[in-house]
MDAnalysis code that builds the backbone (N, CA, C; Angstrom):
import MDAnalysis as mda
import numpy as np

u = mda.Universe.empty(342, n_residues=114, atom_resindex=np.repeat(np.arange(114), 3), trajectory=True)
u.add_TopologyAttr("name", ["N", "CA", "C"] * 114)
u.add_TopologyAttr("resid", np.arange(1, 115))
u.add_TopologyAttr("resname", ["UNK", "UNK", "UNK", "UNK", "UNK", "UNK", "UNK", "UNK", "UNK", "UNK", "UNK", "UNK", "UNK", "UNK", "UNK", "UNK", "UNK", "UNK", "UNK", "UNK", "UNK", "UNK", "UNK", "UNK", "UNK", "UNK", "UNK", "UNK", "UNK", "UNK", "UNK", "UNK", "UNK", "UNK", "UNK", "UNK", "UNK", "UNK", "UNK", "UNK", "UNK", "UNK", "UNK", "UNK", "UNK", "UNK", "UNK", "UNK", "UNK", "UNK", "UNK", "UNK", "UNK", "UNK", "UNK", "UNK", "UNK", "UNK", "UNK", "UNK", "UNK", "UNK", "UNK", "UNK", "UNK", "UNK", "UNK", "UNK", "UNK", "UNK", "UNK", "UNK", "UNK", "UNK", "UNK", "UNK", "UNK", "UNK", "UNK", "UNK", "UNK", "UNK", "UNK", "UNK", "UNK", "UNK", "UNK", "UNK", "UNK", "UNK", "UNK", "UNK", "UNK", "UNK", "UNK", "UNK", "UNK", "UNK", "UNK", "UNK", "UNK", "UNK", "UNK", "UNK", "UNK", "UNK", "UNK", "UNK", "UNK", "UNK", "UNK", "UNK", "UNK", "UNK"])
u.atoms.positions = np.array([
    [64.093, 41.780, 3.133],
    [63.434, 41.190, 1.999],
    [63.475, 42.190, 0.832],
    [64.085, 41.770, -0.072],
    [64.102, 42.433, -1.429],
    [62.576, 42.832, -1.902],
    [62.555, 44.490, -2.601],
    [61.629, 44.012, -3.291],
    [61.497, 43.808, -4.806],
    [60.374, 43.562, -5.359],
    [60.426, 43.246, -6.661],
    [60.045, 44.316, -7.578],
    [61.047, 44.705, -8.458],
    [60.427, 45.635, -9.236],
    [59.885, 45.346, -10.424],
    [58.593, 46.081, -10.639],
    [57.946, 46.051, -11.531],
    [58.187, 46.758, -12.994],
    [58.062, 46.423, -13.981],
    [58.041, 47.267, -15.349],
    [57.206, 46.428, -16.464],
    [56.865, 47.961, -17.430],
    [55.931, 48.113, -18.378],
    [55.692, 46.875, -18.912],
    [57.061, 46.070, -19.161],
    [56.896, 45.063, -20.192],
    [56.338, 43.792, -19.624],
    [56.219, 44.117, -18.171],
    [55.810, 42.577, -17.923],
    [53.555, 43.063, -17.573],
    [53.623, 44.079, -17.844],
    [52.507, 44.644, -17.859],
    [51.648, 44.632, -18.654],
    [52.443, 45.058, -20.071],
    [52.156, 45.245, -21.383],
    [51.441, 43.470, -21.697],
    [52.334, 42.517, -21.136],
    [52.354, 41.046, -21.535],
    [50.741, 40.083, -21.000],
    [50.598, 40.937, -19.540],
    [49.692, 40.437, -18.978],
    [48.502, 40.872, -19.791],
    [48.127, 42.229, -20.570],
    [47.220, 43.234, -21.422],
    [47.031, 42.197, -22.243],
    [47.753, 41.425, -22.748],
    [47.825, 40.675, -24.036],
    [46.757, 39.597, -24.176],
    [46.392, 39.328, -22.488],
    [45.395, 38.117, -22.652],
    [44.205, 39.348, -21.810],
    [44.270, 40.207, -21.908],
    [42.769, 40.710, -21.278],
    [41.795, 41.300, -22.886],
    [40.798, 40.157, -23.232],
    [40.254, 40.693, -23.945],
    [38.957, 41.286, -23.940],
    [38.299, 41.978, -24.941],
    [37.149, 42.431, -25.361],
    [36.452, 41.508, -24.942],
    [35.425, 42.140, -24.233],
    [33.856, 41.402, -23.646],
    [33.015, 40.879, -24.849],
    [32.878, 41.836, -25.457],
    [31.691, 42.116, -27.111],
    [33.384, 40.620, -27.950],
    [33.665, 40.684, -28.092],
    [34.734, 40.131, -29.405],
    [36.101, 39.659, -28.491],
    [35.575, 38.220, -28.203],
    [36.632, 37.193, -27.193],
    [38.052, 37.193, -28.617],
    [38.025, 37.503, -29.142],
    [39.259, 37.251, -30.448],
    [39.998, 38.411, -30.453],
    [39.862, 39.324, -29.950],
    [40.748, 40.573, -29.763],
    [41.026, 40.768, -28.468],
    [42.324, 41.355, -28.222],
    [42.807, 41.754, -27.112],
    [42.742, 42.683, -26.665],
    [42.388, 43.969, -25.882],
    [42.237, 45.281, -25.975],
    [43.909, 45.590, -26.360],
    [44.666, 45.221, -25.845],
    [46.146, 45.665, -27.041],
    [45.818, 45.797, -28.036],
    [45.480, 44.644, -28.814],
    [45.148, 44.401, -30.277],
    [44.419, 45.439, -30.842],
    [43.367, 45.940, -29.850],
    [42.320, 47.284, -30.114],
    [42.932, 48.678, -30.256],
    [44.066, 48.378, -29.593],
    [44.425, 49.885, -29.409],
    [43.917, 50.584, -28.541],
    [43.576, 49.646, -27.350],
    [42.849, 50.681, -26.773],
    [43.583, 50.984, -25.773],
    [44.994, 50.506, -25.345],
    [46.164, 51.060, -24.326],
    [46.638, 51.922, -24.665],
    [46.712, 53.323, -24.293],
    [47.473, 54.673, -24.511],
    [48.403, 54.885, -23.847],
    [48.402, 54.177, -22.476],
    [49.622, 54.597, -21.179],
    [49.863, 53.511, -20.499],
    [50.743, 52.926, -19.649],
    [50.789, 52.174, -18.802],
    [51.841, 52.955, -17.765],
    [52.179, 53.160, -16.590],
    [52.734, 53.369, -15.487],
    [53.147, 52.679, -14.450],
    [54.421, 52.804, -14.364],
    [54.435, 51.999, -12.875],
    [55.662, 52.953, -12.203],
    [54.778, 52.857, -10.593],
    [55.449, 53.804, -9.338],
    [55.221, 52.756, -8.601],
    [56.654, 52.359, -8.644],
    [56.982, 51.307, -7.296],
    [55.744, 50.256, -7.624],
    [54.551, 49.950, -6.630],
    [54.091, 48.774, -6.330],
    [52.638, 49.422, -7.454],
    [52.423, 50.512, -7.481],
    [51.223, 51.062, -8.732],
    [51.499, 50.636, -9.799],
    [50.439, 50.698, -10.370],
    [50.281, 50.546, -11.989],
    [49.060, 50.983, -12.442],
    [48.920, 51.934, -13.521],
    [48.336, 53.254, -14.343],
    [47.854, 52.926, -15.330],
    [46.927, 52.626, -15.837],
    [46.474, 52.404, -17.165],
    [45.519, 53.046, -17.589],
    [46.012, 54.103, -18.954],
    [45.526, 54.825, -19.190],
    [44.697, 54.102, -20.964],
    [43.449, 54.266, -21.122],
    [42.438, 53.624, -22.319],
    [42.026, 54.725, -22.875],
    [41.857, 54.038, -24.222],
    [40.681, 54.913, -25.335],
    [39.410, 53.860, -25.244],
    [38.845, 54.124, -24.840],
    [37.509, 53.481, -25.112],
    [37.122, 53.500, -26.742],
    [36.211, 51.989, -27.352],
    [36.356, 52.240, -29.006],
    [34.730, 53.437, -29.099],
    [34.209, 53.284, -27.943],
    [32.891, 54.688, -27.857],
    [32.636, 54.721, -26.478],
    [32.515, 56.468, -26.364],
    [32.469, 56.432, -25.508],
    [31.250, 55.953, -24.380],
    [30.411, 55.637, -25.174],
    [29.137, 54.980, -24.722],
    [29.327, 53.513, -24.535],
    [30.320, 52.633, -24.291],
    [30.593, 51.600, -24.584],
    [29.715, 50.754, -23.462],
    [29.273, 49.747, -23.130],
    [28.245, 49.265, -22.559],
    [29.545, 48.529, -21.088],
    [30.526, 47.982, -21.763],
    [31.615, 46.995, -21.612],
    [32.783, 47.831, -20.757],
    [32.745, 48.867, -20.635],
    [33.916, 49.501, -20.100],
    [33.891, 49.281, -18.850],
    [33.460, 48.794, -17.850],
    [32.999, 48.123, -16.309],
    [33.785, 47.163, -16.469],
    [33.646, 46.134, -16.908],
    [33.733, 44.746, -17.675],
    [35.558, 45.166, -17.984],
    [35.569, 45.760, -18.909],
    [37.334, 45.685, -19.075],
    [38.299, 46.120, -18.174],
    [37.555, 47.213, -17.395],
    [38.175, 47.606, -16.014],
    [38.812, 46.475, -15.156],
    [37.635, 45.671, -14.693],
    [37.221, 44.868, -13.832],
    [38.423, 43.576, -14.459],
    [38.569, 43.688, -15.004],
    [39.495, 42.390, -16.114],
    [40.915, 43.056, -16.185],
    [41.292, 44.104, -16.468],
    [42.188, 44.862, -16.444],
    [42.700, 44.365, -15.111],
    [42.943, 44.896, -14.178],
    [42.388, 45.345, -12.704],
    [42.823, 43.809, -12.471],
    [41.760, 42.606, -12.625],
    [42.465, 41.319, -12.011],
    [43.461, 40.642, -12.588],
    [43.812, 41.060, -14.187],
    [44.838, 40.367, -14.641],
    [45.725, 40.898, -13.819],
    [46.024, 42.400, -13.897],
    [47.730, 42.853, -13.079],
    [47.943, 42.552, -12.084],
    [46.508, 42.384, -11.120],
    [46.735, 41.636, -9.546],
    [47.393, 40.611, -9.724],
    [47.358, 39.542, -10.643],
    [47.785, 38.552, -10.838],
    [49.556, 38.463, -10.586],
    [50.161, 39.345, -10.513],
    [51.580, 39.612, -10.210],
    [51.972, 40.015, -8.530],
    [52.352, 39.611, -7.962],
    [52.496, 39.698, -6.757],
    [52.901, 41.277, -6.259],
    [53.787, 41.286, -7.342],
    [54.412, 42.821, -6.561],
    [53.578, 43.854, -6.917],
    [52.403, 43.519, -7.522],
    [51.380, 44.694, -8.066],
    [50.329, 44.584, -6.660],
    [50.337, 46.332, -6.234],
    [49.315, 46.634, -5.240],
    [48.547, 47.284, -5.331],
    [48.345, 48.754, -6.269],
    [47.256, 48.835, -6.712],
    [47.227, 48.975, -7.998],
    [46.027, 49.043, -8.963],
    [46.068, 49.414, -9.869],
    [44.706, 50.475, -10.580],
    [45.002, 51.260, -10.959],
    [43.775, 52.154, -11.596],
    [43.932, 51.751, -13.166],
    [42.865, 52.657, -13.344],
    [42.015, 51.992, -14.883],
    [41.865, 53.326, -15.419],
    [41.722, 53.913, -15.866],
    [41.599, 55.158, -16.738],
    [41.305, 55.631, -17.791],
    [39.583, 55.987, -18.110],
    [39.091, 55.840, -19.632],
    [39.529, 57.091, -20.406],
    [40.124, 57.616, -21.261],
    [40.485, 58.803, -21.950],
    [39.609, 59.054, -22.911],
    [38.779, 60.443, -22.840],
    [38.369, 60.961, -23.660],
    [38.828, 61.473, -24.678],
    [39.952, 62.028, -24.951],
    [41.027, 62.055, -25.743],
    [42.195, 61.866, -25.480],
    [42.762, 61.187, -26.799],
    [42.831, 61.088, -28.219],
    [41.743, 60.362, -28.234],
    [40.412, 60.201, -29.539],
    [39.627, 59.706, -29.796],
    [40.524, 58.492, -30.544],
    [39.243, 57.163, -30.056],
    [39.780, 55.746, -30.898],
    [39.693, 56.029, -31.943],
    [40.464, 55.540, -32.775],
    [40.108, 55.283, -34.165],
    [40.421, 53.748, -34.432],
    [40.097, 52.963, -35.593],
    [40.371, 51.727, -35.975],
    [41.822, 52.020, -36.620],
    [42.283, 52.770, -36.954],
    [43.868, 52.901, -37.383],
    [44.409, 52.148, -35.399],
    [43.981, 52.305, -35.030],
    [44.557, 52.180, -33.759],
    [45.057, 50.385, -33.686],
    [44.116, 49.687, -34.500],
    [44.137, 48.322, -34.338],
    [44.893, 47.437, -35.138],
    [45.951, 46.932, -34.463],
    [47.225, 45.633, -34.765],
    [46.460, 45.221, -36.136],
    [47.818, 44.359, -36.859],
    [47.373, 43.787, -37.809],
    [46.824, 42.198, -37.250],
    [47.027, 41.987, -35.605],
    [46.742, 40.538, -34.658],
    [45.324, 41.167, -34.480],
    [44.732, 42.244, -34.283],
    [44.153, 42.699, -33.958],
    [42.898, 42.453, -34.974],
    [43.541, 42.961, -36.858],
    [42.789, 42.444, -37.716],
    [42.666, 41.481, -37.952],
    [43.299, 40.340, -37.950],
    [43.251, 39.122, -38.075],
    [41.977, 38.660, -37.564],
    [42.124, 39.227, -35.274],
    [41.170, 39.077, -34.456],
    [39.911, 38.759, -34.970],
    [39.662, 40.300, -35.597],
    [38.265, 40.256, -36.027],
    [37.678, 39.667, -37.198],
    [38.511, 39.193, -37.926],
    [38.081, 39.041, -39.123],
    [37.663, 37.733, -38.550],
    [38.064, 36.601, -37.660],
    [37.607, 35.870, -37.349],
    [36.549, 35.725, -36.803],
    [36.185, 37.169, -36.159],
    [34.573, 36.988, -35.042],
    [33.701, 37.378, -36.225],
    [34.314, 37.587, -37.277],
    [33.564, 38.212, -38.314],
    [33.067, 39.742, -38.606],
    [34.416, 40.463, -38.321],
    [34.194, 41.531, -38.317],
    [35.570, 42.218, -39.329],
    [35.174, 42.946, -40.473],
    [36.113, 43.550, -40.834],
    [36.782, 45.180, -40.754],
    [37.587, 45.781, -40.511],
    [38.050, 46.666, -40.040],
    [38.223, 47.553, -41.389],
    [37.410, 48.996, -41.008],
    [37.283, 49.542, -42.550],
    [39.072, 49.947, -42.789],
    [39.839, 49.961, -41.876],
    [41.023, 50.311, -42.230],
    [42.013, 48.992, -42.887],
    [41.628, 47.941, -43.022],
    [42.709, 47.015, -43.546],
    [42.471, 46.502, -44.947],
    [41.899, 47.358, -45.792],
    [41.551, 47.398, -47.421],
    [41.773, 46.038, -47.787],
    [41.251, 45.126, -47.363],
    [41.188, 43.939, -47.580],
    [39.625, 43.140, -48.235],
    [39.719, 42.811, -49.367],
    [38.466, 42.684, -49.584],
    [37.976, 40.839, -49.826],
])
């Protein structure tokens, strides 16, 4: 039986629908809050900036993280990984990302949009 190999991009794709607990309109992609992704054979690595490090929600995105990639068969485990540095910044966040928020009603001091 063959197996199936895994890569970033089909990883990156699944990230795309795991969003923010606090703000259902952003994606943590969109946030910037993916720094790393990895894959060894049947693993997969995901390395985060949290947007503080006090974040209430970081359980919550794990936990979401974590069942989207299960969602792929050839994925067996996966870790979650909060990084203390590089610190978030909002430069970090897509212009899908601004869009995101501007809809939950939130504007991003970085997109000089008034």
């Amino acid at each position: 039986m063959a197996t199936v190999q895994l890569n970033t991009e089909e990883i990156y794709k699944l990230l795309e629908d795991v969003k923010d607990p606090e703000i259902d309109t952003v994606s943590i992609l969109d946030l910037g809050m993916v720094e790393d992704v990895t894959v060894s054979g049947q693993d997969v690595s995901v390395k985060m900036l949290p947007t503080f490090l006090g974040c209430p929600a970081l359980s919550i995105i794990q936990k979401n993280v974590e069942s989207a990639l299960r969602q792929l068969p050839a994925v067996k485990n996966v870790s979650v990984e909060f990084l203390r540095s590089p610190s978030w910044t909002s430069d970090r966040i897509t212009e899908k990302g601004k869009a995101g928020l501007k809809v939950f009603g939130i504007s991003s001091s970085s997109t000089n949009e008034k």
